[in-house]
Each structure stands twice: as structure tokens, then as C-alpha cells.
C-alpha positions in Angstrom: 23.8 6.6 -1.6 22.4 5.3 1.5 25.6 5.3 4.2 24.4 8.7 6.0 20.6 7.7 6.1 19.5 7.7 9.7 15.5 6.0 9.9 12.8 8.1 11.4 10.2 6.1 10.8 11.4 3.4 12.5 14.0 4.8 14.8 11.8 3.7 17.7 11.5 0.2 16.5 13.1 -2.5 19.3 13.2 0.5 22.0 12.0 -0.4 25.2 8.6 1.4 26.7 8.5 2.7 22.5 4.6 2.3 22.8 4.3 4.7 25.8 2.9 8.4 26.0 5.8 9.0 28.5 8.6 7.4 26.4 7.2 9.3 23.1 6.9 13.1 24.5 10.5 12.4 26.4 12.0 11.4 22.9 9.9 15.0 21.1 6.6 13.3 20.6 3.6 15.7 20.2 6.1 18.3 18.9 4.3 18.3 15.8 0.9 18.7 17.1 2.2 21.7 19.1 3.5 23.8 16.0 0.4 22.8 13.8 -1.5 24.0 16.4 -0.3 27.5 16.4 -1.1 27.7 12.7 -4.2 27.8 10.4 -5.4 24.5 8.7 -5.0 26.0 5.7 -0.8 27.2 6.6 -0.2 23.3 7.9 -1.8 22.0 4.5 0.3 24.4 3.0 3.0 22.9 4.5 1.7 19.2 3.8 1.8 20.5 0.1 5.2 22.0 -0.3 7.0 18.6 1.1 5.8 17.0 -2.0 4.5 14.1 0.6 2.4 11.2 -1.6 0.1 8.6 -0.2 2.0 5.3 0.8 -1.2 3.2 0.2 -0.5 2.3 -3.1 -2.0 4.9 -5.3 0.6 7.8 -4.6 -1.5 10.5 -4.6 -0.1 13.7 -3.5 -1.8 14.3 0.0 -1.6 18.1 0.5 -3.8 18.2 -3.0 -6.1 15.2 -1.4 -6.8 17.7 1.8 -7.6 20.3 -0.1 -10.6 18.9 -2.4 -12.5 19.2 0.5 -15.3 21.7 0.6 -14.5 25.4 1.5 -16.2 26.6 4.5 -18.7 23.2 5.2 -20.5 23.5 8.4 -21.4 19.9 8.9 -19.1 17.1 10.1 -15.7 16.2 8.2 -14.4 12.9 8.8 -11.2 11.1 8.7 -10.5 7.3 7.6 -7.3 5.8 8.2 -6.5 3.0 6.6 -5.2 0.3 8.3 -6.4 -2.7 6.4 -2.9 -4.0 5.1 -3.6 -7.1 2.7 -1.6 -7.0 0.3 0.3 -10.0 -0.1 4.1 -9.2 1.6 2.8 -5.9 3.3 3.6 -5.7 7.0 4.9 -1.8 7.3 1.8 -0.7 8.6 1.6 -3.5 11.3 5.5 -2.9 12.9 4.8 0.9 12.6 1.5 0.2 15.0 3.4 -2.6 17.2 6.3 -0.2 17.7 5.4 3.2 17.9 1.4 3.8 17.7 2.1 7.7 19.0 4.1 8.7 16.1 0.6 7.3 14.1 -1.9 8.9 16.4 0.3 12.4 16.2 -0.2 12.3 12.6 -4.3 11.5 12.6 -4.7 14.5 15.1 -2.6 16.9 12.6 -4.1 16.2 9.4 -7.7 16.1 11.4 -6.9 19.7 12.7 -6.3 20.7 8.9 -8.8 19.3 7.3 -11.7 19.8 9.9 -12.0 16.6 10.8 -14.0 16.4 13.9 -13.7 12.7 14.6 -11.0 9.7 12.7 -12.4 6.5 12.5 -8.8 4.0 12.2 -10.0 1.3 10.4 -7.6 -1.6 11.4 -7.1 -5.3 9.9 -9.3 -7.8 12.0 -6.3 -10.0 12.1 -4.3 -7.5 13.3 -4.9 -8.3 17.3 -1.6 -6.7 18.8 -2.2 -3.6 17.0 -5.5 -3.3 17.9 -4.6 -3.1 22.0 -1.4 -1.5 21.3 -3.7 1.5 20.0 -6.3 1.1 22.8 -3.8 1.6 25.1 -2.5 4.6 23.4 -5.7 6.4 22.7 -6.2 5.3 26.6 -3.3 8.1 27.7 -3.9 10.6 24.6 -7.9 11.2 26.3 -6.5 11.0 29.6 -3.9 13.9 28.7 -5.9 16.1 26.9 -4.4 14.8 23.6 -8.0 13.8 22.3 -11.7 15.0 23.3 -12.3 18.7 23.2 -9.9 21.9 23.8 -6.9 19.9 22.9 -3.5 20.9 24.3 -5.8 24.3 25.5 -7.0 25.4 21.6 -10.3 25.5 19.7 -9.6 22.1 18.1 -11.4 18.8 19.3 -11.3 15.3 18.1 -12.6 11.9 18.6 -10.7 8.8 17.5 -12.6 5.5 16.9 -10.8 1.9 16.6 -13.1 -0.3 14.1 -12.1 -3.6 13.0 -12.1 -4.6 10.0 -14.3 -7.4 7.7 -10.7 -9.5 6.8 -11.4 -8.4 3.1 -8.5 -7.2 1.0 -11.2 -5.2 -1.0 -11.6 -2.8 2.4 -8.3 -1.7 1.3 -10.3 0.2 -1.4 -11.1 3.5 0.1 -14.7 3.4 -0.9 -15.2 -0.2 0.2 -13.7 0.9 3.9 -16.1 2.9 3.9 -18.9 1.0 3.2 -17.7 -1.4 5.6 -16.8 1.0 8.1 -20.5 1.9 7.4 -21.8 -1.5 8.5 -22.6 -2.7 4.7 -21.2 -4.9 2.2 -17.6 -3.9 1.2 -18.5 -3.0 -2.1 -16.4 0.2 -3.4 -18.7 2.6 -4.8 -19.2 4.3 -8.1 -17.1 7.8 -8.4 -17.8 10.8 -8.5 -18.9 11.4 -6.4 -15.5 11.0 -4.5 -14.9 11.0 -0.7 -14.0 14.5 -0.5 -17.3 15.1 -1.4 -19.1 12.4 0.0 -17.6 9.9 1.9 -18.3 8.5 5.2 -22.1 8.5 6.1 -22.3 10.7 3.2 -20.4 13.4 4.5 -17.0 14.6 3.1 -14.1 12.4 4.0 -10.8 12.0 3.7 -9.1 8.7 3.4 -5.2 8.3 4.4 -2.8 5.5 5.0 -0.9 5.0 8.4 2.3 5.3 6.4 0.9 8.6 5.3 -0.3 9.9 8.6 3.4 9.0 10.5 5.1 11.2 7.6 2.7 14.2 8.5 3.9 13.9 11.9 8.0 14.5 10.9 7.1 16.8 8.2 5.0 19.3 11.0 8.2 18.7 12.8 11.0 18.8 11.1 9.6 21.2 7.9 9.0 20.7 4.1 12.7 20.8 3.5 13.7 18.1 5.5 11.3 16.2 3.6 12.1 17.0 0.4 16.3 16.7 0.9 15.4 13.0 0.6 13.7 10.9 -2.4 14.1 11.9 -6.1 13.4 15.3 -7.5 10.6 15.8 -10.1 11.4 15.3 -13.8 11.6 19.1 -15.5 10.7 16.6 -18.7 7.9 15.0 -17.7 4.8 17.4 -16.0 2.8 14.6 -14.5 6.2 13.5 -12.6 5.8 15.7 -9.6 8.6 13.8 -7.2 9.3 10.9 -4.8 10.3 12.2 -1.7 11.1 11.5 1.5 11.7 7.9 3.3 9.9 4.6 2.8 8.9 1.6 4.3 10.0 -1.2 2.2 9.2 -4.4 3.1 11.3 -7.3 1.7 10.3 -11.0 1.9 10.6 -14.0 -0.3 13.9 -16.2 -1.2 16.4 -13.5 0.5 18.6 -14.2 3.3 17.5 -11.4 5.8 13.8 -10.4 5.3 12.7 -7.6 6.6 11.6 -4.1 7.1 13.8 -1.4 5.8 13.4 2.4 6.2 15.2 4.0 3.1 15.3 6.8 1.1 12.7 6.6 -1.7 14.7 5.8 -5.2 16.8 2.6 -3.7 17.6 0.1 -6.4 15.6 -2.8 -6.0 19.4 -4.5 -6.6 20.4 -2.3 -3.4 17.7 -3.3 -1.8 18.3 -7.1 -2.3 22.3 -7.4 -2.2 22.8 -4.7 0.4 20.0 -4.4 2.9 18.2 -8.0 2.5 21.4 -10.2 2.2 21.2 -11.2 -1.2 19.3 -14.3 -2.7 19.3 -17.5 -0.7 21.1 -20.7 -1.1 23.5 -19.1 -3.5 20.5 -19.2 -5.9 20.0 -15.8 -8.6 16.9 -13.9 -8.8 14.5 -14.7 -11.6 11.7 -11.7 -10.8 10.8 -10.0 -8.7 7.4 -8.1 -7.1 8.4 -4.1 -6.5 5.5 -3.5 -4.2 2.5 -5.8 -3.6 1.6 -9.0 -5.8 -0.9 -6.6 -7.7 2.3 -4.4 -9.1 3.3 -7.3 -11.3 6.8 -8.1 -11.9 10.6 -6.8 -12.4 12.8 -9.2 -14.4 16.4 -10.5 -13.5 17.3 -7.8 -16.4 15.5 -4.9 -14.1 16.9 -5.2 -10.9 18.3 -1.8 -11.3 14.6 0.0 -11.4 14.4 2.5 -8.8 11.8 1.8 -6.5 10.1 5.3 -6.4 6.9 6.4 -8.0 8.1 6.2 -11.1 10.1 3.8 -11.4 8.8 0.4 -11.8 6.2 1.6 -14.1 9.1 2.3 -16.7 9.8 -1.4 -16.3 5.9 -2.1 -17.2 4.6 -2.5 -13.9 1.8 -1.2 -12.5 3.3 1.4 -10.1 5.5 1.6 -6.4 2.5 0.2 -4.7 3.0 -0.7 -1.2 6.8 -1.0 -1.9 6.4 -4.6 -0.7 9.2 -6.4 -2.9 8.9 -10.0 -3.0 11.7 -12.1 -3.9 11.6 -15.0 -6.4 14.5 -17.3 -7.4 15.7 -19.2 -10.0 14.2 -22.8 -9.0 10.9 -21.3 -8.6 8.1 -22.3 -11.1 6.4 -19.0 -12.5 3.3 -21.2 -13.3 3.6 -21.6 -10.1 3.5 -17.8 -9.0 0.9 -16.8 -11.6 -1.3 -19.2 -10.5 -0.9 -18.7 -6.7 -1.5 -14.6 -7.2 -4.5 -15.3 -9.5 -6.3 -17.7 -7.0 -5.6 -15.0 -4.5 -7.3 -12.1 -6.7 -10.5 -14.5 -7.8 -10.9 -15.2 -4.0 -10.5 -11.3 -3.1 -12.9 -10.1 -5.9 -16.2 -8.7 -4.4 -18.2 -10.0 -7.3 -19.9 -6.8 -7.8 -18.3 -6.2 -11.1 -19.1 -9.2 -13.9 -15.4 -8.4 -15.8 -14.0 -8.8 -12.2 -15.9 -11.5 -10.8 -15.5 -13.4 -13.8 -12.2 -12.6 -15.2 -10.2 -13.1 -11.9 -12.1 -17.0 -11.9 -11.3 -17.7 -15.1 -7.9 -16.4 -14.9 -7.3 -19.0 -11.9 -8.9 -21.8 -13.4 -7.1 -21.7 -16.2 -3.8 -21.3 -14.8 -4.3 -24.4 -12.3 -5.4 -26.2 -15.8 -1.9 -25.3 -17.0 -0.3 -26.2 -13.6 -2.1 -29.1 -13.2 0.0 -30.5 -17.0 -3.2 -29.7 -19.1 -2.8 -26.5 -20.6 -2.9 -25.3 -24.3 -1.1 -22.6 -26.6 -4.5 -21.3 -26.9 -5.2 -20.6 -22.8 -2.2 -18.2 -22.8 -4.1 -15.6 -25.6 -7.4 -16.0 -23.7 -5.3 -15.1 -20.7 -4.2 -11.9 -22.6 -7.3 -11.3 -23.3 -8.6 -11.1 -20.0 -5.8 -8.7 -18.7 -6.2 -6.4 -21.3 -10.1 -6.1 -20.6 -10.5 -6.2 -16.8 -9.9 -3.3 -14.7 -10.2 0.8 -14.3 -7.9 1.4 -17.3 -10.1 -0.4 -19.5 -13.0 1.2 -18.2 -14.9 -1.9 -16.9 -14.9 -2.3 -13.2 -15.3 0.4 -10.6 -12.6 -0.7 -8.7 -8.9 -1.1 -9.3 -8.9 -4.8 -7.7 -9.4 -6.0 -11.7 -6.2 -4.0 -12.8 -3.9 -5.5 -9.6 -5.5 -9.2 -10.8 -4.4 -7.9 -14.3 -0.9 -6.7 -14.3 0.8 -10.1 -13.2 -0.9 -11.8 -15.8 0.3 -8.9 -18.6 3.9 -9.3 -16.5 4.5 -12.4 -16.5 3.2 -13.8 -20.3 5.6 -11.0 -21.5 8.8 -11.6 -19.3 8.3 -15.3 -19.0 6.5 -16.2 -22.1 9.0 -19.0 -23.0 8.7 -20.9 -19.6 4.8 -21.1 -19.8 5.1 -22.4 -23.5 7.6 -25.1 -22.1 5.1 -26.0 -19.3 2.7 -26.5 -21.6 4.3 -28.4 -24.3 5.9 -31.2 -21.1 1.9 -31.0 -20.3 1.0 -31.8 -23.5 3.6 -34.6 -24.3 3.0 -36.2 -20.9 -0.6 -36.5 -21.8 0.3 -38.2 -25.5 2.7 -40.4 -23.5 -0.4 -41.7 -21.1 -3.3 -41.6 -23.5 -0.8 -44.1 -26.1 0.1 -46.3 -22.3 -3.9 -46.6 -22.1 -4.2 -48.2 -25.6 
């Protein structure tokens, strides 16, 4: 499927002088820019549109259709948030993308700010993320000093103001509405919608709110064409309206018990099995997979009987995950404890929650309180329905939190009590039979 593929994303990755202006325009850097440029906003949304390009955030939204629920004909300022707050757990495309090649970034922020308006990008950036954040200095450095940024760029009409801001080392700034809030000054709290950014984002001004992933596809797709795009991925399903396509190439990042971890550029629709045997070197210490996470903790989890999920929109929520996500597939082997797991991603969740929702704030506590009860040898039969309970009524779907944080606590727990039922009952019965064994010792 994959023996032709030749990485764009990436192709830059390891290349000496790969973060310079010089080394970017020498290797057709800018090209993009040019040829948007020469059109109207609306032709290069147009052309956004038609390559069928969706957001690489997590949510998969198709980003042509995001551009154009902005306001016809506003005469006040339109922004542009990138988002480059990577937390979720085995996520690190974003960061090599920066490291390696911030132009190929930075050409996509000023395309998709000429065709949507925007007059000025704020690039909301990780706090933790230090060599990113003077690897785009730098580069912002030499796009103002060549007439890539400020007014008139490259001689037209269009200006534009980049800003660096530095995140609040919250995984709820991930939230578009929370980054904004934070990139506001305030409290990362994600706010109620509508009304939605488009509308009324940043400062209260129409906004539109993309990933870096995103942004460095816009600037191939100006490039290359729709087509280009489109020849890679998998087609829409004719059977299914609300399937509109996965296309074009993905960062997936691969960590975990594998023997070569790693960043892979692929065509969208690889085999989490292809994925694992072929590009990541298989399962380490001769040991076999027992599940697997298709894309961020927060997706839940693919069983040794689903390794042969494609990992494109679609896919994994076919296997009863929550979606692609962040294509960040973690790894799990056979020796490892899903007690264990559980427990680890719902103490991650209840320390992440903002607390500004009570089904949230309390759920995602309970959740890991219980589950450290049942690590810990103490648990009941009971703890596993209350656990049910609280995935099924946390979250968006349910209608009870305003953010989706709830559902990504959720989804493991749903995952994992349906997969793995059997080894949490065992855990819980050696729990309970240990305990007998003491409390009879003691008398």
C-alpha cells in the first residue's frame, strides 16, 4: 500500500540548515504563498475545500467549511489561533514538525490568514515546548526581515502580524475556547457555544482556530493542488453521507512497548497492524499486543482482535472508539496490567479537568479514586457499574459538560470495562481473597 509513499511532511526532518529561510525558499518554500497570493481568499478557500483537508487536532473537522463560517464582508479585525498546545498523552507531531521545519508551519499561517482575513495569528505554543519556541523566533526573525510578515507582503494588499504566546501547561488549552481564554489572559475555562469562534472568538472578535498539523497541509495543498491531496487517504463512503473522506498524509506518532518508536508520515487509512509490524518494528521482547490507543489516551482503546482498524477518521470509531484523534497510537503488551492503564489515564484526566463543570470535576475524581481502590487490591464487583455509570453520564454526548475533556476521560473507561471486563473481575476477586486471607491471619 505504502512502498511508493514519499513523506512531505517530514521530508525535511534530519536535513541540515532545515530551519532556515535560505534552506526553505532553495528547496520551493514560499511557493505556496506566491500562488495564494495571486488569487482571491475566497478561490484559495475554494481550493482548501475541494482537497477534502480535515483538522489534525483531534476533532476532524473539515477546514475549508471551518474558514468559511466566518462572517461575509466584516470590517473589524479577524484573527487566527494556532494551536500548538500538544498534551495529549503520546503526541509529539506538532513539536518535530516545529523543531524541523517551522517555515513549512509559518507558510501555512500566512495562507489561511490571507483567506480568511486574518490580520494578525497569535501561535499559541506549549510552555514546555522551549526549542520550539526559539526555533520560531528565529524564523519569524527572517520572514519580517524579508517582507514575509508586516504589511505589503511579497508586494500585495495583504498584511499580517504573527505573535508567539506561551502557553499555561494545561492540557485543557488544547480546547479551542479555553486557548482562547488563556490566550486572553484568563482562566482556561472553555466557554459555552454558540456562540462559536467564527463568530466570536478571540477578544470577542471572529476567530478561527487551526492545528499546526492543519496549517503545514495548507501549505502543500496551495502548492501542489487539491488533487495531489486527495490521490492519497480513503475516499468518502457513497453509503454513508456524514463520511465525507480521509485524505491526504498523516503524522502518526507511535510510542509504547514497540521496538522502533517513532514518528511516521503515512498515508491516512494505514492498519494500525501496518503500523506496528511494519513501520514501528513490531512488539518488544517478543511479547504480543494486548490493546492498543489509536490516537491520544482520550480515544480509548483497540483490542488485540482490532489491529486491522484503519487509522482514518473513520475507522477506529467502528471499533468503539472515540475517533482518529491525534493519531497518537500507544502500544500496550501482554504483561501489562490494564488496571494499571485505566488507572494511570484516569488520574491523568481528574488532574487535567478545569473543575468548571461539576459532572467533570467530579466524575474524572471519582473515576481515579476508585480505580487506585481497585489497584490498590480493594476493589468490589460493585465499583466497576458505578464506573459505567460515570462514563455513560460525563461528557458533550451526554449533554453535561461544555467541553469534550469529560468524553476523552470517558471513553477509556467505556473501552476498557467492555474489552477487558474479565481481567478487572479477576483483579478484584485476588483483591478480595487477599483481604479474607489477612483479615482471618489477624484473628
Amino acid at each position: 500500500m505504502n512502498e511508493a509513499f514519499e513523506p512531505v511532511l517530514l521530508r525535511r526532518r534530519g536535513v541540515a540548515g532545515s530551519q532556515t529561510l535560505a534552506y526553505y525558499q532553495q528547496d520551493g518554500g514560499y511557493n505556496g504563498l506566491q500562488k495564494a497570493l495571486k488569487m482571491t481568499p475566497a478561490e484559495v478557500i475554494k481550493v482548501v475545500s475541494d482537497s477534502g483537508l480535515r483538522g489534525r487536532g483531534g476533532a476532524g473537522f473539515h477546514t475549508g467549511s471551518k474558514w468559511g463560517f466566518l462572517p461575509k464582508n466584516y470590517e473589524g479585525p479577524i484573527y487566527l489561533c494556532v494551536n500548538g498546545d500538544e498534551s495529549e498523552p503520546g503526541t509529539f507531531n506538532n513539536r518535530i514538525l516545529i523543531e524541523e521545519d517551522p517555515h513549512q508551519l509559518l507558510e501555512g499561517i500566512a495562507i489561511a490568514s490571507y483567506a480568511t482575513g486574518a490580520s494578525v495569528a497569535y501561535l499559541y505554543l506549549r510552555y514546555e515546548y522551549g526549542q520550539c519556541y526559539r526555533t520560531l523566533e528565529k524564523a519569524i526573525e527572517e520572514m519580517y526581515a524579508n517582507n514575509l510578515l508586516g504589511k505589503n507582503i511579497l508586494g500585495s494588499n495583504f498584511s499580517l502580524d504573527v505573535y508567539l504566546v506561551r502557553g499555561a501547561c494545561a492540557y485543557i488549552c488544547g480546547e479551542e475556547t479555553g486557548l482562547i481564554e488563556s490566550l486572553e489572559g484568563k482562566r482556561a475555562w472553555p466557554r459555552i457555544k454558540p456562540p462559536f469562534p467564527a463568530i466570536e472568538g478571540a477578544f470577542r472578535r471572529p476567530t478561527v482556530v487551526n492545528n499546526i498539523e492543519t496549517l503545514a497541509c495548507v501549505t502543500h495543498i496551495l502548492d501542489k493542488g487539491p488533487e495531489w491531496f486527495m490521490s492519497m487517504g480513503v475516499p468518502k463512503d457513497p453509503n454513508n453521507p456524514r463520511d465525507p473522506g480521509s485524505y491526504g498524509p498523516k503524522l502518526y506518532c507511535v510510542s509504547g512497548h514497540v521496538n522502533n518508536p517513532g514518528l511516521f508520515e503515512l498515508p491516512l487509512g494505514i492498519t494500525a497492524r501496518e503500523l506496528i509490524e511494519k513501520h514501528a518494528g513490531g512488539v518488544w521482547k517478543g511479547r504480543k499486543v494486548k490493546a492498543v490507543v489509536p490516537g491520544g489516551i482520550s480515544m480509548g482503546f483497540l483490542s488485540a482482535d482490532e489491529l486491522d482498524t484503519p487509522l482514518d477518521f473513520a475507522g477506529p470509531g467502528k471499533a468503539g472508539c472515540l475517533g482518529l484523534g491525534t493519531a497518537a497510537v500507544i502500544v500496550i503488551d501482554d504483561q501489562t496490567s490494564m488496571v494499571d492503564v485505566l488507572y494511570n489515564n484516569c488520574r491523568f484526566f481528574a488532574h487535567e479537568s478545569c473543575g468548571q463543570c461539576t459532572p467533570c470535576r467530579e466524575g474524572t475524581a471519582w473515576s481515579s479514586k476508585i480505580l487506585r481502590r481497585i489497584r490498590d487490591g480493594h476493589g468490589k464487583m460493585s465499583d466497576l457499574k458505578t464506573l459505567e455509570d460515570i462514563s455513560n453520564t460525563i461528557g458533550i454526548m451526554p449533554g453535561t459538560t461544555i467541553c469534550g475533556l469529560a468524553d476523552g476521560a470517558a471513553w477509556p473507561i467505556k473501552n476498557a470495562l467492555k474489552k477487558f471486563r474479565p481481567e478487572f473481575e479477576e483483579y478484584i476477586s485476588k483483591g478480595q481473597k487477599t483481604e479474607m486471607r489477612e483479615a482471618l491471619a489477624a484473628h
